[in-house]
Each structure stands twice: as structure tokens, then as C-alpha cells.
C-alpha positions as CSV (number, residue, x, y, z in Angstrom):
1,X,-3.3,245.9,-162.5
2,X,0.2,245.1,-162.7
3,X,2.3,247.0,-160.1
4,X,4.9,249.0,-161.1
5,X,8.3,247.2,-159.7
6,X,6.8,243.9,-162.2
7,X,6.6,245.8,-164.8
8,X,9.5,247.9,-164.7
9,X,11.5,244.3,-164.1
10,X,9.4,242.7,-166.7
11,X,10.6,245.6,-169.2
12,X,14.0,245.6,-168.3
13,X,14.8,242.1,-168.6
14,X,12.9,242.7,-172.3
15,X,15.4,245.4,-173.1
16,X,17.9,243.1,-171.9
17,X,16.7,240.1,-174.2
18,X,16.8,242.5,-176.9
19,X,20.2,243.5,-176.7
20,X,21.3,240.5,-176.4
21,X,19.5,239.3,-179.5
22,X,20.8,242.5,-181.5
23,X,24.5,241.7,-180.9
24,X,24.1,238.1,-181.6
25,X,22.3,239.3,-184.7
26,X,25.1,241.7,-185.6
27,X,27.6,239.0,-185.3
28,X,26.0,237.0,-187.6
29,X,25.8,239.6,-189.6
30,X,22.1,240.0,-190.4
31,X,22.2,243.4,-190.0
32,X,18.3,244.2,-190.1
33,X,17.3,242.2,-186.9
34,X,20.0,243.6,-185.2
35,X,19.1,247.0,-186.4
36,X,15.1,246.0,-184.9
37,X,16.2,244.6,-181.9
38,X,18.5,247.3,-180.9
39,X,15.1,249.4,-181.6
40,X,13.0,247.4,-179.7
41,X,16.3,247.7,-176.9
42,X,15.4,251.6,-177.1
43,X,11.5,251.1,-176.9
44,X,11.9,249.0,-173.6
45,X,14.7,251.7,-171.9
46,X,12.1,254.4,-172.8
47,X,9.5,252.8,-171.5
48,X,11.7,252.1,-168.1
49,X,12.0,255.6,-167.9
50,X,8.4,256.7,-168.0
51,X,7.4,254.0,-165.6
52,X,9.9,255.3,-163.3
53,X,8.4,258.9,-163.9
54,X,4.8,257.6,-163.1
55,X,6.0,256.1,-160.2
56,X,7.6,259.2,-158.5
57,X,5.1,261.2,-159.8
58,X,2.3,258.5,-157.8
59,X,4.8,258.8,-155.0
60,X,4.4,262.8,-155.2
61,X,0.6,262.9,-155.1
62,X,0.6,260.4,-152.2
63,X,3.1,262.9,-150.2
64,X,0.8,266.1,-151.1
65,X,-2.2,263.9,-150.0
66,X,-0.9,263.0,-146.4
67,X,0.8,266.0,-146.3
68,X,-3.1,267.6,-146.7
69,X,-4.0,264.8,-144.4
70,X,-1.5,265.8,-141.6
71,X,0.0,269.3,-142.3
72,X,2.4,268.8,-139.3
73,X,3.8,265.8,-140.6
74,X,3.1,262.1,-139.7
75,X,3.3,261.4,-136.1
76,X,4.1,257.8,-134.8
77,X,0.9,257.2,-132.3
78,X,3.0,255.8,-129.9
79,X,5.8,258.9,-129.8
80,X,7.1,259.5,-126.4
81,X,6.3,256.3,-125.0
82,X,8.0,253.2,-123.4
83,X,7.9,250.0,-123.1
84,X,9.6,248.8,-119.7
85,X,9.0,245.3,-121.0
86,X,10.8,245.4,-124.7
87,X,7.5,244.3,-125.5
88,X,5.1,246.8,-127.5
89,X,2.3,245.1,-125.4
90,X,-1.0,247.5,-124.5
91,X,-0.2,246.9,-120.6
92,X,3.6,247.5,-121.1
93,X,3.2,250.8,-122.6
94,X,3.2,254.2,-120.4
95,X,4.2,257.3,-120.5
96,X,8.2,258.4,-120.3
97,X,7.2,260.8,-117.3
98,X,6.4,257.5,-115.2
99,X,9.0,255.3,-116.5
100,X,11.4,253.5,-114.5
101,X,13.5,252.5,-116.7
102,X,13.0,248.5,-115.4
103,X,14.5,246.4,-117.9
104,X,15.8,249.1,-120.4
105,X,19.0,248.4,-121.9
């Protein structure tokens, strides 16, 4: 399956292509293709905007879900911890009540 940001580039630079061929068609005055591709121009900006939808509403069900998951919120697993070192190392790690601030800028 084609992720989302493709396609929603792959549809606006269709739009684009589209435009551009409907004003190049209307200056030549062949008023039908330019009629079609400025259409087709409409199809693809539709078809932006519901791929955008699906995308916030994915991004929606995903919140609800960790939100179900963890109903206080996401919680880094190293919160409240140091690292005396600069170095998010197992051994450098320990708790802010023990820290001495060695090597903290």
C-alpha cells in the first residue's frame, strides 16, 4: 500500500500537470482539452482533499487508541532521569535525587 504523503504528492503534482496542460490548451485555443484538463485539475484537488481527511481522521483513531492504551497520557520511560555523562548510556542513567550534577552543562 502506497503511503499517504506519496500519494498525496503524486496527485498533486497530477493536478499540477493538468493545469498546466489546460492553460497551454486554452492558449491554443482548443477549448475542449482545456475544458477536460481543468476537470481532471478539479478531480486531482478533490482527491487531495479526501486523502488529507483520511489521513487526519487515521491520525484521530491512532490518538483515541493510545489514548485507551495510556489514559494518563504517554509517559517518556526515562522521565525524571539524568544522565551525568551526556550519554543516554544504561550505566550513565540515575535517578535526579542522586544526581550530582558532574558534567551537566
Amino acid at each position: 500500500m502506497i503511503s499517504a504523503r506519496l500519494r498525496y504528492t503524486a496527485v498533486s503534482l497530477a493536478a499540477l500537470g493538468f493545469l498546466v496542460g489546460g492553460l497551454l490548451w486554452a492558449q491554443a485555443d482548443v477549448w475542449p482539452g482545456a475544458l477536460m484538463c481543468l476537470v481532471l485539475t478539479c478531480g486531482c484537488l478533490l482527491g487531495c482533499a479526501r486523502i488529507r481527511r483520511t489521513a487526519g481522521r487515521r491520525q484521530d483513531e491512532q490518538a483515541a487508541e493510545l489514548a485507551a492504551v495510556f489514559p494518563e497520557g504517554w509517559v517518556e520511560p526515562w522521565a525524571g532521569w539524568c544522565c551525568e555523562h551526556g550519554w543516554a548510556t544504561r550505566g550513565d542513567l540515575h535517578h535526579p535525587a542522586t544526581c550530582t550534577r558532574a558534567q551537566q552543562r
